[in-house]
C-alpha positions as CSV (number, residue, x, y, z in Angstrom):
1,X,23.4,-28.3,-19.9
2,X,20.5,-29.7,-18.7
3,X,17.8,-31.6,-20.4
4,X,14.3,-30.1,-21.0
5,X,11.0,-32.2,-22.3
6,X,7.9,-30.6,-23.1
7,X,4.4,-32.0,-23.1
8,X,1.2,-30.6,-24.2
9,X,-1.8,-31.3,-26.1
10,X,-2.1,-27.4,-27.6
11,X,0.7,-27.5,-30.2
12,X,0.6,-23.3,-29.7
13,X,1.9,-23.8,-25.9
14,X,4.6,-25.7,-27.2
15,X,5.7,-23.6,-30.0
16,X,5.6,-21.0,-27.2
17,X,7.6,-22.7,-25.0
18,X,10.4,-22.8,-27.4
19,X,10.2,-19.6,-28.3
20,X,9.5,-17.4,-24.9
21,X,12.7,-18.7,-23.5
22,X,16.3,-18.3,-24.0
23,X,16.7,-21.5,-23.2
24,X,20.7,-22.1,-24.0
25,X,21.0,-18.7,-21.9
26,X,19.4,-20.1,-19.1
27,X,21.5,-23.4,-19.5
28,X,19.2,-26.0,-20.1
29,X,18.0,-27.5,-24.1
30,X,14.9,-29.1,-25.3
31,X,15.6,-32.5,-26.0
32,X,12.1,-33.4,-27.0
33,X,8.1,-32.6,-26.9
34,X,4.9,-34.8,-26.7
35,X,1.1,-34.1,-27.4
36,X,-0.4,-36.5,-24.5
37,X,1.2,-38.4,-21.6
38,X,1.8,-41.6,-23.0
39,X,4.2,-40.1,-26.0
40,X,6.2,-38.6,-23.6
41,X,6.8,-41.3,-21.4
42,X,7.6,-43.4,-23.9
43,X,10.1,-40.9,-25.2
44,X,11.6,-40.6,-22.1
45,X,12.3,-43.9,-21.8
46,X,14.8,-43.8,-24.3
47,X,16.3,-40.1,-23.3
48,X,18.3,-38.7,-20.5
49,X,15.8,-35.9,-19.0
50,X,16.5,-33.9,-16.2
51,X,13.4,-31.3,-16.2
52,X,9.9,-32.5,-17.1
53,X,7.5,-29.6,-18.4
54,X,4.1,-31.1,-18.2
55,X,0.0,-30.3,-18.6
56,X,-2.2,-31.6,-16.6
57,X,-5.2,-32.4,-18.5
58,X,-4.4,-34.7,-21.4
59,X,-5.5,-37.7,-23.1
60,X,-4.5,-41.1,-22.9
61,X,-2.4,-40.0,-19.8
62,X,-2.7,-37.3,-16.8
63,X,0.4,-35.3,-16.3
64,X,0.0,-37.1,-13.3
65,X,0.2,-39.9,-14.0
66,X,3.2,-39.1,-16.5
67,X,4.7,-37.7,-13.4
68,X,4.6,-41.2,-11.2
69,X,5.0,-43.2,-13.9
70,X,8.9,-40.9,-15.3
71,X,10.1,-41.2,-12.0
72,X,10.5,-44.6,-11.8
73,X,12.3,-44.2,-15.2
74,X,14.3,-41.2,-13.9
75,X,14.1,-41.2,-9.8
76,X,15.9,-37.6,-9.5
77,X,13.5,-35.5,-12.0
78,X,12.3,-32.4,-11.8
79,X,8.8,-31.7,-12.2
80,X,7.1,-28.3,-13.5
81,X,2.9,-28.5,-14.1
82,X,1.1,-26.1,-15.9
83,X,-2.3,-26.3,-15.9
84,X,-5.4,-24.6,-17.3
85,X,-7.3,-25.5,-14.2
86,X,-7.0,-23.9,-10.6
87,X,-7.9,-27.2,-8.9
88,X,-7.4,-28.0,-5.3
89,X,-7.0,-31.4,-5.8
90,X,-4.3,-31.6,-8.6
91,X,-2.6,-28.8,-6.7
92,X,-2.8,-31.0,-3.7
93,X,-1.3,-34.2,-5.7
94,X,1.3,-32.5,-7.5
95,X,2.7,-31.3,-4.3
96,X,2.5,-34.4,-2.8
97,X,5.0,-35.6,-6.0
98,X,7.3,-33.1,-5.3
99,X,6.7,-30.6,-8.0
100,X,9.0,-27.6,-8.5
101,X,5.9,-25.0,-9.1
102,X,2.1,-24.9,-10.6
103,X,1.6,-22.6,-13.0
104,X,-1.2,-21.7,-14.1
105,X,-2.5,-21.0,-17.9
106,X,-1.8,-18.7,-19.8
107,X,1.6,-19.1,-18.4
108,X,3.7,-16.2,-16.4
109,X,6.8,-15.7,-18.6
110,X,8.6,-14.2,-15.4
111,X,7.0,-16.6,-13.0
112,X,8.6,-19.7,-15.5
113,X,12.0,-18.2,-15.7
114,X,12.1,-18.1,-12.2
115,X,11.4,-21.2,-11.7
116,X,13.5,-22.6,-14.2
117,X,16.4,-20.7,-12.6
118,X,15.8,-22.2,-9.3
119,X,15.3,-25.6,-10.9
120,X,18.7,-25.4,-12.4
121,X,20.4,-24.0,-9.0
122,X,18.7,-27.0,-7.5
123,X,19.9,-29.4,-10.0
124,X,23.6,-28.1,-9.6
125,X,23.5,-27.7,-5.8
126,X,21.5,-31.1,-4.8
127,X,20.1,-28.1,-2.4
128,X,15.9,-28.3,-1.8
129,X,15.0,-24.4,-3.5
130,X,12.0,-23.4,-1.1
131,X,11.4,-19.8,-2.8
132,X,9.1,-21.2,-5.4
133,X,7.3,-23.5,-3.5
134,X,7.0,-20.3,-1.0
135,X,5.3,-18.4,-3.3
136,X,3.3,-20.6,-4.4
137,X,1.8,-21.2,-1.2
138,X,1.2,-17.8,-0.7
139,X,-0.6,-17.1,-4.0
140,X,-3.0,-19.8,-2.8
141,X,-3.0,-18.4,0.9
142,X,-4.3,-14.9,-0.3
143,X,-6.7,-16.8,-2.4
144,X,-8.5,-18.8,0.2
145,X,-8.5,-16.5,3.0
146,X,-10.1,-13.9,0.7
147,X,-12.6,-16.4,-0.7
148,X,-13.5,-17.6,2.8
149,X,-13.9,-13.6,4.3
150,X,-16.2,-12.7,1.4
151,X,-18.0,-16.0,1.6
152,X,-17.4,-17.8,-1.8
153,X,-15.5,-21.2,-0.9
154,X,-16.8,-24.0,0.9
155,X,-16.6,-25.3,4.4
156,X,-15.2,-28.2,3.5
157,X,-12.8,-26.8,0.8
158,X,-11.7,-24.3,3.5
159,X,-11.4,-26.6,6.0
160,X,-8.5,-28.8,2.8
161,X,-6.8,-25.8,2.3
162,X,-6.3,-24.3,5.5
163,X,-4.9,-28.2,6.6
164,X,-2.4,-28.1,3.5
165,X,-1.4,-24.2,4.3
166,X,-0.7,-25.1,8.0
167,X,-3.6,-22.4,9.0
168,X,-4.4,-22.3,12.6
169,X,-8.1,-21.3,13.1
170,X,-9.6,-23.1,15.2
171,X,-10.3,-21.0,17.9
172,X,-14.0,-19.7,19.3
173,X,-13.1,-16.5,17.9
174,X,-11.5,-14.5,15.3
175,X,-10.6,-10.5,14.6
176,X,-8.9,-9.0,11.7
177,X,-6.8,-6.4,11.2
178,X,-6.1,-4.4,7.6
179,X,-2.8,-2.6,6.9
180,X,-2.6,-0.4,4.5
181,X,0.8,1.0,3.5
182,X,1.6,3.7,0.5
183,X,4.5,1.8,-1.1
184,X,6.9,-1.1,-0.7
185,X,3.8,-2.8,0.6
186,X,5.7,-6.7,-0.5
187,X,8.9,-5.3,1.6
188,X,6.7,-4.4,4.2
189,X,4.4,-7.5,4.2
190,X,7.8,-9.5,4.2
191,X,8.6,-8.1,7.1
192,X,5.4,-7.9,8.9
193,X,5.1,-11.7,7.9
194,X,8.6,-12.6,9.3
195,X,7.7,-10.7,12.5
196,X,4.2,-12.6,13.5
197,X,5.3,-16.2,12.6
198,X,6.3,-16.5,15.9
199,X,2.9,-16.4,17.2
200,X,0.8,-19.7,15.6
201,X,-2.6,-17.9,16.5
202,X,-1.8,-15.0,13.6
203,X,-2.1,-15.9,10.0
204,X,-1.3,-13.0,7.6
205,X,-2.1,-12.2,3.7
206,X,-2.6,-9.9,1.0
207,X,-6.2,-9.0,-0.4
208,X,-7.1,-7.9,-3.5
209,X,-6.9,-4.2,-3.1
210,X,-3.3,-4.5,-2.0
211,X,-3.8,-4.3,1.8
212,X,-2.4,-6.5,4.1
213,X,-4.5,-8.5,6.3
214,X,-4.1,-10.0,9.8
215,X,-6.0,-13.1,11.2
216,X,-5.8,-13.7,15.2
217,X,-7.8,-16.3,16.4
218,X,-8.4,-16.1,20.1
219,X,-10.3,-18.5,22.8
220,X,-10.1,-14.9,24.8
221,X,-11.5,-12.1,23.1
222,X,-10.9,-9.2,25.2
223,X,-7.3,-11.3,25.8
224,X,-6.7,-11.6,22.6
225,X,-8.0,-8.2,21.4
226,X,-5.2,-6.5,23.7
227,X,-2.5,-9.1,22.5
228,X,-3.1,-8.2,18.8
229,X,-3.5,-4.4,19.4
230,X,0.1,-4.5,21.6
231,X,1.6,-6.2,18.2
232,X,0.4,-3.5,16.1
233,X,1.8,-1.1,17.7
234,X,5.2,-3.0,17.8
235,X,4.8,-3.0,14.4
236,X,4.8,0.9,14.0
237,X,7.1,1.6,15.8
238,X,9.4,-0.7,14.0
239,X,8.3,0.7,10.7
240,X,7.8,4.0,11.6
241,X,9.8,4.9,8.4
242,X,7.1,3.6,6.3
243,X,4.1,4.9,8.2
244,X,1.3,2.4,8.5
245,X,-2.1,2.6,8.4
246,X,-4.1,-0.1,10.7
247,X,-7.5,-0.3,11.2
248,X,-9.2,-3.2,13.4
249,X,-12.2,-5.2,12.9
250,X,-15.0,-6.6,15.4
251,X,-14.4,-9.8,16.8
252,X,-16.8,-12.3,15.8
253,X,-17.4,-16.1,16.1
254,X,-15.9,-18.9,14.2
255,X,-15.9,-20.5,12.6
256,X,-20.0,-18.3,11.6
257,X,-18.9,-14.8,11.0
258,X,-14.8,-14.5,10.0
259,X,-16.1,-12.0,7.0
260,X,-18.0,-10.1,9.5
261,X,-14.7,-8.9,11.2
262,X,-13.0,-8.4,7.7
263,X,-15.3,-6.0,6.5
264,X,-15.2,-3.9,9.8
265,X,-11.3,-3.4,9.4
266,X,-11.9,-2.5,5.6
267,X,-14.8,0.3,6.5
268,X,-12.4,1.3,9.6
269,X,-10.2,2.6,7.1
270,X,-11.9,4.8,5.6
271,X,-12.4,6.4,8.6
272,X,-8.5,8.1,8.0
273,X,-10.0,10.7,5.8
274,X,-12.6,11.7,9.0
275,X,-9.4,11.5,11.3
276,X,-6.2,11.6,9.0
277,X,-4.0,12.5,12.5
278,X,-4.6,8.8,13.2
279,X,-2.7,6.0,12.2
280,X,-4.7,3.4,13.9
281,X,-8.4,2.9,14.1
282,X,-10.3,0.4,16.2
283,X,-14.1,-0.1,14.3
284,X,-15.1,-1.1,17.8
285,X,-14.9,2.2,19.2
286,X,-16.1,3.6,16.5
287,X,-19.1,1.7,16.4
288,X,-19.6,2.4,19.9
289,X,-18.6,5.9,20.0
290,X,-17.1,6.9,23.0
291,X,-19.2,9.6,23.8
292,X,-22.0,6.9,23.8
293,X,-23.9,8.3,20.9
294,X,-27.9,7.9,21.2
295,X,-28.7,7.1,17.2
296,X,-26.6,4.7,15.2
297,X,-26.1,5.1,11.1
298,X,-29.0,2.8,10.4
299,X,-31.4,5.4,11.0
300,X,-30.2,6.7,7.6
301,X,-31.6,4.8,4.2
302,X,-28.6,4.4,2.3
303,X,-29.9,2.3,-0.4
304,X,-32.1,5.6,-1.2
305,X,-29.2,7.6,-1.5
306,X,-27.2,5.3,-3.3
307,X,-30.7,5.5,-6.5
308,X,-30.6,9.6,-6.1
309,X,-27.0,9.9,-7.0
310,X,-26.9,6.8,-9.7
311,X,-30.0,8.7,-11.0
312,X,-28.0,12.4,-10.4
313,X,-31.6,14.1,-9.0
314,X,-29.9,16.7,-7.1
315,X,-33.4,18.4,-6.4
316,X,-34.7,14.7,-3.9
317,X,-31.4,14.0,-3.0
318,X,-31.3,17.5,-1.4
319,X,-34.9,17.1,-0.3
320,X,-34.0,13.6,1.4
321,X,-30.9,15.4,3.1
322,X,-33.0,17.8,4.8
323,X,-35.9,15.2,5.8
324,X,-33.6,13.5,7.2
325,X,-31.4,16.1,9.3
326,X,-34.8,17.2,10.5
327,X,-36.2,13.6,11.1
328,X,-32.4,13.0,13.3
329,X,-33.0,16.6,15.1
330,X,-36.2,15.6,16.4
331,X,-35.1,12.2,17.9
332,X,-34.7,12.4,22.3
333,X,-31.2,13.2,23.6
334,X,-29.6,13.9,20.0
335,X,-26.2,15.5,20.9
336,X,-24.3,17.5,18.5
337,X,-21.6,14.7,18.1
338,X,-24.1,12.4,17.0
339,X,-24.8,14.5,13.9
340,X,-21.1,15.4,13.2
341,X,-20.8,11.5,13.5
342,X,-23.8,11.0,11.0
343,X,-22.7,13.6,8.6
344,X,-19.0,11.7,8.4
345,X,-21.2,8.9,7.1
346,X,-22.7,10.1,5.0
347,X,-19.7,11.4,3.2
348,X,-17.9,8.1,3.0
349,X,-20.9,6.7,1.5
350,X,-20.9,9.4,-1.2
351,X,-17.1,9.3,-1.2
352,X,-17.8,4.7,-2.0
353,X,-20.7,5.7,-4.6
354,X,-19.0,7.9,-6.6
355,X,-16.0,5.9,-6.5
356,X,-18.0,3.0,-7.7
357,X,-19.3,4.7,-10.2
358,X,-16.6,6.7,-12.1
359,X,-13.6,4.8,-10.9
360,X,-12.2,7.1,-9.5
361,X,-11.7,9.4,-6.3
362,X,-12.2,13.2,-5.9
363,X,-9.9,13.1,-3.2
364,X,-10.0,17.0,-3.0
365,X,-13.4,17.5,-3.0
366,X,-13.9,15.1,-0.1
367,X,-11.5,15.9,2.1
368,X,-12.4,19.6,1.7
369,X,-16.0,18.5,3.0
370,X,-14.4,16.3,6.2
371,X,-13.0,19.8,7.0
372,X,-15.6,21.5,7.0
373,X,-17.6,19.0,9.4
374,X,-14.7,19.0,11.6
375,X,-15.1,22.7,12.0
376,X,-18.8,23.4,11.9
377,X,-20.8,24.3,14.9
378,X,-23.8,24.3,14.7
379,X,-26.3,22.0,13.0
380,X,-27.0,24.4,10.2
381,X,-23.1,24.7,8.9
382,X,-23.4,20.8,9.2
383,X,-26.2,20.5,7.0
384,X,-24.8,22.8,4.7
385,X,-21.7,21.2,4.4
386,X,-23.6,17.9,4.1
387,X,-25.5,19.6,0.5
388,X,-22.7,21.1,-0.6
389,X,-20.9,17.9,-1.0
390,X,-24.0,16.0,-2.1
391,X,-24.3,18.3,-5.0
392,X,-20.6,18.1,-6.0
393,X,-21.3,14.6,-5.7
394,X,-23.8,14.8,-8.3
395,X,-22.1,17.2,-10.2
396,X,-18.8,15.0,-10.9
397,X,-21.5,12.6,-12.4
398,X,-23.3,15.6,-14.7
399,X,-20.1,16.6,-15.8
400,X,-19.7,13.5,-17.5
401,X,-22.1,14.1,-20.0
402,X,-19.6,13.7,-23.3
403,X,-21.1,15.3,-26.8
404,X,-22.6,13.3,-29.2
405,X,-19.7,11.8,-31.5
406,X,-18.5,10.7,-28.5
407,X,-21.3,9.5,-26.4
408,X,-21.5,7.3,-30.3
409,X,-17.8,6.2,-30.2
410,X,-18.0,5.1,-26.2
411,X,-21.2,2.7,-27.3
412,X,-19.7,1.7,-30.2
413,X,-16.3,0.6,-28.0
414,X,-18.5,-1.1,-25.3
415,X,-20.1,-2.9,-27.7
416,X,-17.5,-3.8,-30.2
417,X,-14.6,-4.0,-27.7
418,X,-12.8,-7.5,-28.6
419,X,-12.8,-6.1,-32.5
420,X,-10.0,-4.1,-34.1
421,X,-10.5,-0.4,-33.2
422,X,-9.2,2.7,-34.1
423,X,-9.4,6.3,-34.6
424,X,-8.9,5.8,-38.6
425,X,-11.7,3.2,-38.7
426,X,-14.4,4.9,-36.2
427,X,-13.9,8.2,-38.0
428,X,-14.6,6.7,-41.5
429,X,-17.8,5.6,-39.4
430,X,-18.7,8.5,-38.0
431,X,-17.9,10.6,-41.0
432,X,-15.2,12.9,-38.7
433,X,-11.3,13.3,-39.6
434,X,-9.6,10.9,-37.2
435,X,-6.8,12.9,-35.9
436,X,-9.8,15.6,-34.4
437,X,-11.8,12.9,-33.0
438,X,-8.4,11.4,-30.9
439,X,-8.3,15.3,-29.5
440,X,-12.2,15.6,-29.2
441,X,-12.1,12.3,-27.3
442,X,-9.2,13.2,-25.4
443,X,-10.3,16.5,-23.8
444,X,-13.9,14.7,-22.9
445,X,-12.4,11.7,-21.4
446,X,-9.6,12.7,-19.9
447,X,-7.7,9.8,-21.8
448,X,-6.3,8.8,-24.7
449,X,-8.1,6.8,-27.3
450,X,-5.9,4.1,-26.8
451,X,-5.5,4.5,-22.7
452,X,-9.1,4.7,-22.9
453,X,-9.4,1.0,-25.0
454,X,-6.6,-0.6,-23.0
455,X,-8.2,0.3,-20.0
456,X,-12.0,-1.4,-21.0
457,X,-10.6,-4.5,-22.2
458,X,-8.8,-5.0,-18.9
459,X,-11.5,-4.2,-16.8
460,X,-13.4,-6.5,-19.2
461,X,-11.1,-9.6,-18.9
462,X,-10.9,-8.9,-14.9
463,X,-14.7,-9.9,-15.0
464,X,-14.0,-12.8,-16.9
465,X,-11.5,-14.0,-14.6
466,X,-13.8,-13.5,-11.7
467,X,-16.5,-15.2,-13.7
468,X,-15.2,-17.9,-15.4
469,X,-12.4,-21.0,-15.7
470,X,-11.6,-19.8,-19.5
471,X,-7.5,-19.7,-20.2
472,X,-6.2,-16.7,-20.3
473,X,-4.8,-16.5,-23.9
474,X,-9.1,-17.3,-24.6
475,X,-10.1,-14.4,-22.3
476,X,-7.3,-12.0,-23.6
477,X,-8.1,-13.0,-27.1
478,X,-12.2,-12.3,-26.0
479,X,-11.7,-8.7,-25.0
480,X,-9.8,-8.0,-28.2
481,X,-6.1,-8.7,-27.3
482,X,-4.5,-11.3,-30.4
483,X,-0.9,-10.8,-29.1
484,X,-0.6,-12.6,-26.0
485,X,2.3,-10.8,-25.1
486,X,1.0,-7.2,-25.2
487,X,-2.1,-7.9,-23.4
488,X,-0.4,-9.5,-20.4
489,X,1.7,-6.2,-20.7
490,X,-1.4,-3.7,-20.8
491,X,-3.0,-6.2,-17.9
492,X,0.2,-5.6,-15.5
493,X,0.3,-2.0,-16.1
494,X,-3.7,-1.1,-15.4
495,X,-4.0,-3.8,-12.7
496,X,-0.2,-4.3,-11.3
497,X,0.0,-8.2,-11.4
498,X,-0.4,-10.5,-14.5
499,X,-3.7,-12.2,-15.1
500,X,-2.5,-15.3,-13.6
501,X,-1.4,-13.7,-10.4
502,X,-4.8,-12.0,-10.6
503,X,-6.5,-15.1,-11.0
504,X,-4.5,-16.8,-8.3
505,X,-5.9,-14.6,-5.8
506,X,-9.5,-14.7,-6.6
């Protein structure tokens, strides 16, 4: 077997450590633990250690430093970091000493039994493992790309990472492309990934709604444009089994505007419900409109729109619908396919606010209401169309008006969230047998009391780990989760990744 030494300065990750993994099973034994960096070295000076499991953040001595200092004690060790802190730099340094993997705090039970697999393979083969270090650096790709196209890192910590990922940007221009795929969407990024390494002017990631994302920079722009669009249809041919759908972006200047050409491709795609016999959509030429519309969709005040519905006046939203088709009508060389065009708008913004809203997607309703654009002819089944969907739209939003006991137990959960809750307790509150208030609650949700709570908290901790550096086990324990265990499983099952994956790509 091989020999494992822990070292930590929370005594709970360590009593974790011994207890999350089989560790006989997975042929290695703990032949020791330390609370800081200086304990362990010292230990290890008197014991055989083939796998070092270390923090980084400890006093008297870094795990860095522990790590320099071991391997002159034992030149052929293995080196796993976990760490509380997503920190370029340490990430930087620890790769730089060869460590297997950096996992991040609270740690990924799977993620660590992975690792320690592909340590041990390592250690009995004398074989460099690269799928580890692989995924790692793809966990931090998604991360940076996504935090540079939305405009949250820094130039010069952009600039770091992109250097350490091997990124090739540094072009005069750049245009994005979003793919968005109904399942296997790692098999299919795999693939797509394998296929465009070949070309050093492509970078590709995942974002955090699942899609995957294509990065050309180009010197050439109309060049380039054509290049890309020729691979993308490559691409769908040679996945036609798995249809794809691809939407492209504007091109726009680097190193000013990368997020510019991002967003287009992410609004392109919701332009598959206004043309769902597409399966790729240029934002360019929608933009532009082929048949060289004369109005573009600023003419429309969305922000108004966006206060009517929040505020569910269906009597001014209605009002403002009709202004404004009239306003439109009156404007020189209108054509009928400018207002089809307009009214398309107007239902993917309602389609985004109620979305935003509730959560969730009326998929029906909308796509009943793109058909009946698509069909109208004349300006008065267009408007029509337009009010029916804006009062549905408003509707979805009255209909959620819950009764009183529950309009209570919803403000009592939003408020009291991170306590104990449970049927038994909030209908000794409320003064109402429990087992009717789980079926009251049920049929005016639409969930389970306990879906319902699972699903708050998460959405709860999600904000904190956009929000804030707190550990994981402190944010589960924050939005009411003492069992670190179940909440990474609730957290995986409402989300799809665990926290720390979630984390890793913000």
């Amino acid at each position: 077997m091989f020999r494992v030494f822990l070292v930590d300065d929370e005594p709970f990750i360590i009593e974790g450590l011994y207890d999350i993994i089989d560790w006989a099973e997975t042929g290695l034994e703990i032949v020791g633990h330390a609370s800081n960096g200086q304990k362990a070295l010292d230990a290890m000076q008197e014991t055989s250690v083939d796998i070092l499991l270390t923090d980084i953040s400890m006093p008297v001595m870094t795990g860095l430093e522990l790590i320099r200092h071991a391997r002159t004690v034992h030149p052929d060790l293995k080196v796993i970091v976990l760490s509380g802190f997503d920190e370029f730099s340490y990430l930087k340094e620890g790769m730089m000493l060869g460590i297997e993997n950096y996992l991040l705090k609270p740690i990924n039970i799977q993620e660590l039994k992975a690792t320690l697999h592909n340590t041990v393979e390592k250690l009995n083969t004398l074989e460099e493992n690269q799928q580890v270090q692989a995924y790692s650096k793809q966990i931090l790709k998604d991360n940076t790309l996504h935090r540079w196209l939305t405009n949250q890192i820094a130039p010069l910590e952009f600039d770091e990472r992109a250097d350490l990922l091997g990124m090739n940007l540094d072009r005069a221009y750049m245009l994005a492309s979003v793919i968005r795929v109904s399942s296997d969407a790692a098999a299919v990024f795999e693939f797509i990934s394998d296929q465009v390494q070949a070309y050093d002017w492509i970078t590709s990631f995942f974002d955090m709604d699942g899609d995957i994302v294509l990065l050309a920079a180009m010197d050439d722009a109309d060049r380039g444009r054509a290049d890309l669009t020729a691979l993308l249809q490559q691409l769908q041919t040679d996945l036609q089994d798995r249809p794809l759908r691809i939407s492209i972006g504007s091109v726009e200047l680097l190193p000013e505007q990368p997020g510019q050409s991002y967003a287009a491709a992410k609004k392109a795609q919701e332009y598959f419900w206004v043309y769902p016999e597409l399966n790729m959509i240029d934002y360019t030429e929608l933009a532009m409109n082929q048949d060289n519309r004369k109005v573009d969709f600023s003419i429309i005040d969305w922000p108004v729109y966006a206060k009517l519905i929040i505020a569910k006046d269906q009597e001014k939203l209605r009002e403002q619908i009709q202004n404004d088709f009239k306003r439109i009508q009156a404007l020189p060389g209108i054509t009928p396919h400018d207002f089809q065009n307009i009214a398309f708008e107007m239902i993917i913004h309602f389609k985004l606010e109620i979305k935003a809203i509730r959560h969730t997607e009326e998929l029906d309703a909308y796509n009943h209401a793109f058909h009946q654009i698509r069909s109208a002819v004349t300006l008065e089944e267009l408007e029509t169309a337009i009010l029916e969907i804006a009062h549905t739209t408003i509707g979805f939003l009255i209909s959620d008006v819950r009764s009183p006991i529950v309009q209570q137990v919803l403000k009592y959960i939003h408020q009291s969230y991170a306590e104990e809750l449970s049927l038994k307790m909030l209908g000794a509150h409320y003064h109402i047998h429990p087992v009717y208030l789980g079926q009251l609650f049920h049929k005016e949700i639409n969930e389970t009391f306990t879906e319902y709570i699972n699903r708050y908290r998460i959405e709860k901790a999600k904000e904190l780990l956009k929000t804030t550096h707190s550990k994981v086990h402190v944010i589960a324990n924050e939005v009411g989760y003492s069992e670190l265990g179940y909440f990474y499983k609730q957290f995986k099952k409402y989300v799809g990744i665990s926290p720390t994956d979630y984390r890793g790509l913000l």
